[in-house]
DSSP file (Angstrom, degrees, kcal/mol; ACC not computed):
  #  RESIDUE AA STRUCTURE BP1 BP2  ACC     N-H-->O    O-->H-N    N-H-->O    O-->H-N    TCO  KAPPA ALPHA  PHI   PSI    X-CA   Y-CA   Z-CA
    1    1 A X              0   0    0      0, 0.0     6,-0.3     0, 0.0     2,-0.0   0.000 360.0 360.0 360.0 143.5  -37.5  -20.5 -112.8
    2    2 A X    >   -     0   0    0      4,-2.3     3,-2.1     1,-0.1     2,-0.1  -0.319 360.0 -96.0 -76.5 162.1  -35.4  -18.8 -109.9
    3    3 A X  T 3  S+     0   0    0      1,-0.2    -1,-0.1     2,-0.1     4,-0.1   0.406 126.0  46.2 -51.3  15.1  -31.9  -19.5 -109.4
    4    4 A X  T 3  S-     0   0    0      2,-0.1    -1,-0.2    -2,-0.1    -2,-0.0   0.417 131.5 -85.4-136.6 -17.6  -32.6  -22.3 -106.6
    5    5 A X  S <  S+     0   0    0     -3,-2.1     2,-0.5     1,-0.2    -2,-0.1   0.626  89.1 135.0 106.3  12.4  -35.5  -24.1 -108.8
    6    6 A X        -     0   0    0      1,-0.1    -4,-2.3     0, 0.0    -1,-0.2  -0.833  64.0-109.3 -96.7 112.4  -38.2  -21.8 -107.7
    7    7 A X        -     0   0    0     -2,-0.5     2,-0.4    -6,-0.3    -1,-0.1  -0.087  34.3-132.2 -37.3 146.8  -40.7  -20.2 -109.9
    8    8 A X        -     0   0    0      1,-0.1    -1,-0.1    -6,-0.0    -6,-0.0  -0.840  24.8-115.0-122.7 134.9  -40.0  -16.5 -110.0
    9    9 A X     >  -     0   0    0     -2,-0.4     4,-1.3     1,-0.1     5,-0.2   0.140  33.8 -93.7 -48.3 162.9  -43.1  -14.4 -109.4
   10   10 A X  H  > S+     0   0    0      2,-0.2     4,-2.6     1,-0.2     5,-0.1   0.961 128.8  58.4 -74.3 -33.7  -44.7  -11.9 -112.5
   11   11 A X  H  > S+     0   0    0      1,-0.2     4,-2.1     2,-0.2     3,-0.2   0.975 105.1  37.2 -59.1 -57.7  -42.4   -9.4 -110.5
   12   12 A X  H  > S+     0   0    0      2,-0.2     4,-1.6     1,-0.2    -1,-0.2   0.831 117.8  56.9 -63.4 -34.6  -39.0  -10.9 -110.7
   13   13 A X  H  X S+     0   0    0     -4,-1.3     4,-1.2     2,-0.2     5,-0.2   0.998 112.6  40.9 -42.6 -61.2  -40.0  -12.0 -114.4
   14   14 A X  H >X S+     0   0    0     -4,-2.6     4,-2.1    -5,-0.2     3,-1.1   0.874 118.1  46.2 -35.1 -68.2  -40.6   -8.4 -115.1
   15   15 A X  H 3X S+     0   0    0     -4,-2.1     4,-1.6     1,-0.2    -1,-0.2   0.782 118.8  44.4 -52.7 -47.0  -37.3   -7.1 -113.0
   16   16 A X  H 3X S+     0   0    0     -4,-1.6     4,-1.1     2,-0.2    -1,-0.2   0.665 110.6  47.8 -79.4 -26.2  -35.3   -9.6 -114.6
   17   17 A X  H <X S+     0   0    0     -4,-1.2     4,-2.6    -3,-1.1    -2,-0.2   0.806 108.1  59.6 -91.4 -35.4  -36.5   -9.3 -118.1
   18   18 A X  H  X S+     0   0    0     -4,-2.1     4,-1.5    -5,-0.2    -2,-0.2   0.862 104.9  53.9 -35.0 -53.0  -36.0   -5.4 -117.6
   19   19 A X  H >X S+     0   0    0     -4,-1.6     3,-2.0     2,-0.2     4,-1.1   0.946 109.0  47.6 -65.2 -95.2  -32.3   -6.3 -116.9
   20   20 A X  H 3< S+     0   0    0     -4,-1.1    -1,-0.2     1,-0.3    -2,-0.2   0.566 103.5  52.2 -15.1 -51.1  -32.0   -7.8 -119.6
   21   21 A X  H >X S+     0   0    0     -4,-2.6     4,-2.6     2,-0.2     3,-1.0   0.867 115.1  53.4 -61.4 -46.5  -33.5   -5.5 -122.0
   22   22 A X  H <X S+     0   0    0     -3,-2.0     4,-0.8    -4,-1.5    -2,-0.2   0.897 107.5  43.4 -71.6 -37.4  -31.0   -3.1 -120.4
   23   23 A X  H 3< S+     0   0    0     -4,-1.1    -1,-0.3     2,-0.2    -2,-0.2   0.045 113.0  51.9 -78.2  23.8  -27.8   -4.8 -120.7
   24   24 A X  H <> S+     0   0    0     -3,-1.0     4,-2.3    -5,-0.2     5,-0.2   0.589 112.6  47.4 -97.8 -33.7  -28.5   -5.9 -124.2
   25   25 A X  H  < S+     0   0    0     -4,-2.6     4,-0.4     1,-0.3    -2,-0.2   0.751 118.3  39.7 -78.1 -13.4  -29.3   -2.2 -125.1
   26   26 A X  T  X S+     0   0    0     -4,-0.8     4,-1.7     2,-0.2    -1,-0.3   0.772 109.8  55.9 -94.5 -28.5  -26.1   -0.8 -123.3
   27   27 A X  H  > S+     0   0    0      1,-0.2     4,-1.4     2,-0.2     5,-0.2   0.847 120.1  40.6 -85.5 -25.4  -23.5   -3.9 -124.6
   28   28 A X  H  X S+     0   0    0     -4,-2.3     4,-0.7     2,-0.2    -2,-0.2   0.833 111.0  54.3 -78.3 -15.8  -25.0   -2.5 -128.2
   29   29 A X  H >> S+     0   0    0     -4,-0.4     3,-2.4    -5,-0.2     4,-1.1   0.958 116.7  42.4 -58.8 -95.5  -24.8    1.0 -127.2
   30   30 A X  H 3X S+     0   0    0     -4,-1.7     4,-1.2     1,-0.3    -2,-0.2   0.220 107.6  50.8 -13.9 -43.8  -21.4    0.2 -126.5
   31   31 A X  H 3< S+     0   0    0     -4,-1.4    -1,-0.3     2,-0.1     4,-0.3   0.748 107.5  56.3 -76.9 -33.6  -20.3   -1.7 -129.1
   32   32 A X  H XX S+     0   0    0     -3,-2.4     4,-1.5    -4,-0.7     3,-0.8   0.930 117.7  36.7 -66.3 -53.3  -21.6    0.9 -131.8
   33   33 A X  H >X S+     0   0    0     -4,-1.1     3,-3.4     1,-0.2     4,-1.2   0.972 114.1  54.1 -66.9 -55.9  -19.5    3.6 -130.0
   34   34 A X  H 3X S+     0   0    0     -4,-1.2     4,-1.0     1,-0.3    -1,-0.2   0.699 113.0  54.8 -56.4 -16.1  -16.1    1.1 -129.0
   35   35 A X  H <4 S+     0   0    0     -3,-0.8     4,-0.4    -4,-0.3    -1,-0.3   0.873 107.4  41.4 -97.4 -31.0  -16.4    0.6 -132.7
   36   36 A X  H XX S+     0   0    0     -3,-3.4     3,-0.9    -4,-1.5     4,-0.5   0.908 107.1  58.6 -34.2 -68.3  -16.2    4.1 -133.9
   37   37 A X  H 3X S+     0   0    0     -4,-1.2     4,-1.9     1,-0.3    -2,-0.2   0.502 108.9  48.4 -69.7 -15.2  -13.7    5.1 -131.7
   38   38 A X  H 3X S+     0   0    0     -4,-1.0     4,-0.8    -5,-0.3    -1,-0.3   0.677 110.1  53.9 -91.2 -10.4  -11.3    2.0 -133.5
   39   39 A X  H <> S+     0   0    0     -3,-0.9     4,-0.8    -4,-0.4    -2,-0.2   0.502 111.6  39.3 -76.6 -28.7  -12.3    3.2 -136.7
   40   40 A X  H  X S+     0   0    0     -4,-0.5     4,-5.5     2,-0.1     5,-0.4   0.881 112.5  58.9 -75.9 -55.9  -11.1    6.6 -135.9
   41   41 A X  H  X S+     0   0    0     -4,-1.9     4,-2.3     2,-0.2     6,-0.8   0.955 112.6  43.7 -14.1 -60.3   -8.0    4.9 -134.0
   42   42 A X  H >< S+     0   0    0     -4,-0.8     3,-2.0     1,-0.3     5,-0.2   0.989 109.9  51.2 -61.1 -64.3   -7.1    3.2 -137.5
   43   43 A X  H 3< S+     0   0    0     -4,-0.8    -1,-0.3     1,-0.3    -2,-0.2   0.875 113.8  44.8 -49.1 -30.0   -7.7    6.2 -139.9
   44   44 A X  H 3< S-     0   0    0     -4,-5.5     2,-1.3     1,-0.2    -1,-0.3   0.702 114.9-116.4-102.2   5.4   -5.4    8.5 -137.9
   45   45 A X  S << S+     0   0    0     -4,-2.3     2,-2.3    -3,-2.0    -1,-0.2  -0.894  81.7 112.7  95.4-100.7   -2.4    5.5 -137.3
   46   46 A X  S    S+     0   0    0     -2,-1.3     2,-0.2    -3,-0.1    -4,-0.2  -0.077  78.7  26.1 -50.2  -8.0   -2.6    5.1 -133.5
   47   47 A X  S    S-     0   0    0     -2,-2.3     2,-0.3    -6,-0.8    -9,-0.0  -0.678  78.5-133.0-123.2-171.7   -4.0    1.4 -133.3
   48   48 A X    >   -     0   0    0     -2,-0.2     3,-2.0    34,-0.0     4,-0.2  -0.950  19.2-115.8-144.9 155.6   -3.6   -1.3 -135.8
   49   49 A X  T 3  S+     0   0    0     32,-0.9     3,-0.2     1,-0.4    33,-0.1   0.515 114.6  57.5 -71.0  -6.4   -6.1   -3.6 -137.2
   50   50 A X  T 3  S+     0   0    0      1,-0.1    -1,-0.4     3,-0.0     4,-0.1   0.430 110.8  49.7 -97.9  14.2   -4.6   -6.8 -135.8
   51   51 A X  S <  S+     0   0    0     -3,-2.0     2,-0.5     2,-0.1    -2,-0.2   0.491  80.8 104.7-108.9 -10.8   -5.1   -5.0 -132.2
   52   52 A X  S    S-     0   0    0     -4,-0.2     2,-0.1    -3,-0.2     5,-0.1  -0.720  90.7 -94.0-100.8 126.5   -8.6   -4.0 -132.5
   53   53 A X    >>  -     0   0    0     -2,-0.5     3,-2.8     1,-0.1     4,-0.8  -0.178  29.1-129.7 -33.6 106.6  -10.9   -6.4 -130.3
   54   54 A X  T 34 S+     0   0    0      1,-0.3     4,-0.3     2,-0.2    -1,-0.1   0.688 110.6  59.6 -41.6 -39.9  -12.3   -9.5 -132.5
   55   55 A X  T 34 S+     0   0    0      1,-0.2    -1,-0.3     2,-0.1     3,-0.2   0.778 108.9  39.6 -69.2 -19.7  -15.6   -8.6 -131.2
   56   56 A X  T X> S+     0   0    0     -3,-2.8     4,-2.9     1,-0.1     3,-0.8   0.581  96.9  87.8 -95.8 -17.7  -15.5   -4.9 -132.6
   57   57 A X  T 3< S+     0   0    0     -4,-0.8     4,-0.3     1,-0.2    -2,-0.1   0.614  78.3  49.8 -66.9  -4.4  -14.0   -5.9 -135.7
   58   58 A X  T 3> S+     0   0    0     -4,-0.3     4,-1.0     2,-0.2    -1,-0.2   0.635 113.5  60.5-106.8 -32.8  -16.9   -6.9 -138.3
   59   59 A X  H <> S+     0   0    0     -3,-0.8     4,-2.2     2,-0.2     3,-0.2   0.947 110.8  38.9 -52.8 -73.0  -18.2   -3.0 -136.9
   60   60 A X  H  X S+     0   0    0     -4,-2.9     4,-2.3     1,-0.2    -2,-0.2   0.795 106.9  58.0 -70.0 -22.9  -15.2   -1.5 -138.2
   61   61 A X  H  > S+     0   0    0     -5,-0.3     4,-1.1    -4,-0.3    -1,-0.2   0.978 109.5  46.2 -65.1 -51.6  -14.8   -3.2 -141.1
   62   62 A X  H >X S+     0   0    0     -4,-1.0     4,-2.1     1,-0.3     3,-2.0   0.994 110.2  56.2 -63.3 -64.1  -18.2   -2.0 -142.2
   63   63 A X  H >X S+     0   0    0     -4,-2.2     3,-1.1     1,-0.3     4,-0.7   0.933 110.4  46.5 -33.6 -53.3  -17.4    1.7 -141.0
   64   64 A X  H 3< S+     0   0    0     -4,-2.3    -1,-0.3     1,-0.3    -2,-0.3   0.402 106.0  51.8 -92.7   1.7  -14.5    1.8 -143.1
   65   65 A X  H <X S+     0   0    0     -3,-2.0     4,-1.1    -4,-1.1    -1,-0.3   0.564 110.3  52.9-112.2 -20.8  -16.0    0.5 -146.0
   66   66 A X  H X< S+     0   0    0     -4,-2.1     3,-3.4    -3,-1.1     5,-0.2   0.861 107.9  52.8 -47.7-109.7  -18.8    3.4 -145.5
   67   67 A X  T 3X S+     0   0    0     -4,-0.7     4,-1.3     1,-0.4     5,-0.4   0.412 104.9  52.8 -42.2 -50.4  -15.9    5.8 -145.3
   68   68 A X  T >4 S+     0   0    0      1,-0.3     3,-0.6    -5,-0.3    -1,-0.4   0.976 114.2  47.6 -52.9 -55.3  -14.6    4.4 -148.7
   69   69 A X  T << S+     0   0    0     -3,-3.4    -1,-0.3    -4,-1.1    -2,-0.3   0.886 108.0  50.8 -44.4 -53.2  -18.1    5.1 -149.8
   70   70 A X  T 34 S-     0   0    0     -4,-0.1    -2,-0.2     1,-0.1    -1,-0.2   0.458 117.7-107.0 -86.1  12.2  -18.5    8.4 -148.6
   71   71 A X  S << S+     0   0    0     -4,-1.3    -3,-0.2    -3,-0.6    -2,-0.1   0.437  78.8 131.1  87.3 -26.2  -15.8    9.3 -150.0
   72   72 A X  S    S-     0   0    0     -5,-0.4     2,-0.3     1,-0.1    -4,-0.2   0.822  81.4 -10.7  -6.5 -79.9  -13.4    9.7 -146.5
   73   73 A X  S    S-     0   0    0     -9,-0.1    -2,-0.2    -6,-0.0     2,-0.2  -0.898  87.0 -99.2-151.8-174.8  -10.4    7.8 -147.5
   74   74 A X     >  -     0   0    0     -2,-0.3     4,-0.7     1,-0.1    -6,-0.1  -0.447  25.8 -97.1-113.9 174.9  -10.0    6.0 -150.0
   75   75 A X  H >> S+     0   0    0      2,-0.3     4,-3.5     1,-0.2     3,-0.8   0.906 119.7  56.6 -77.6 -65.3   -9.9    2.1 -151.4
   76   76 A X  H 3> S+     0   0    0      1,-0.3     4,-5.7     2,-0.2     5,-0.3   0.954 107.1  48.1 -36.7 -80.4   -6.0    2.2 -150.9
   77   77 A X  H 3> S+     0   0    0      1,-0.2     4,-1.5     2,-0.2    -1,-0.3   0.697  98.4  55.3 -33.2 -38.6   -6.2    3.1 -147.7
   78   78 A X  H <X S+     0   0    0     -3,-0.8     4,-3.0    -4,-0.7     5,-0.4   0.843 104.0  65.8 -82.4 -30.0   -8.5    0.9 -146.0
   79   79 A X  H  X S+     0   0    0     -4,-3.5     4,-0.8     1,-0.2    -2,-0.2   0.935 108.8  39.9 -56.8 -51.0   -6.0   -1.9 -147.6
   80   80 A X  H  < S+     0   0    0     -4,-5.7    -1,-0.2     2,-0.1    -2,-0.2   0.985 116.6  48.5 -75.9 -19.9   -3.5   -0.6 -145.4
   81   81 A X  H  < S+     0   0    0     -4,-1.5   -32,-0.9    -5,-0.3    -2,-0.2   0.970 132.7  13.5 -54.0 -58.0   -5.9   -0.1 -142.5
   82   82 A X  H  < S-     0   0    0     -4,-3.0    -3,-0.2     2,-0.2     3,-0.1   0.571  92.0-121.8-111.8 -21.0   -7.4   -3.7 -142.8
   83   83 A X  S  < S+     0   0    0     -4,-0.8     2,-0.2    -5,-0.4    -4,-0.1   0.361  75.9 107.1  93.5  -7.9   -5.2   -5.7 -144.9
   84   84 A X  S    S-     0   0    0     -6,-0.4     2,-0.4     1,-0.1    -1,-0.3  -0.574  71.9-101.9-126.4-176.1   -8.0   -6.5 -147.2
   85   85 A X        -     0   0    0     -2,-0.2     2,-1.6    -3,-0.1    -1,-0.1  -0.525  35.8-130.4 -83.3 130.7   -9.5   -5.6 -150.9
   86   86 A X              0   0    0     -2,-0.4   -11,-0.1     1,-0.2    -1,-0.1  -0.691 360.0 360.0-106.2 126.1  -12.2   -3.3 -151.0
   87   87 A X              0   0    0     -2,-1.6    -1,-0.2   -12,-0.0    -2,-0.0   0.478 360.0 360.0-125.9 360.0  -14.8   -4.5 -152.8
């Protein structure tokens, strides 16, 4: 239905579902990088983890607990990064 209560045409379905498809792929684009770039923030001490946006935060956590994995920094460290245990 159109904004006014009008059935929307196969075009404006299309157009509209198009938009959509593109702003979900760009706010996830977007969120994958913003999430990086606080995960780098953290490891080199210029942000801190109570500053880093609530919506990015479940993102970093998981980066930095890769890192731990791959050998990056270490168990200690991401307890000062994040405040929490890695396990």
């Amino acid at each position: 239905m159109g904004g006014i209560g009008l059935p929307l045409s196969k075009c404006q379905t299309w157009t509209y579902g198009k938009q959509a498809l593109k702003t979900l792929y760009v706010n996830y684009l977007w969120g994958d990088i913003m999430a990086k770039i606080w995960r780098n923030r953290l490891i080199a001490g210029t942000q801190k983890f109570e500053d880093c946006p609530a919506r990015y935060k479940d993102e970093v956590v998981a980066l930095l607990r890769q890192d731990v994995a791959d050998g990056v920094i270490t168990a200690e460290r991401f307890k000062e990064i994040t405040d929490m245990d890695y396990e």
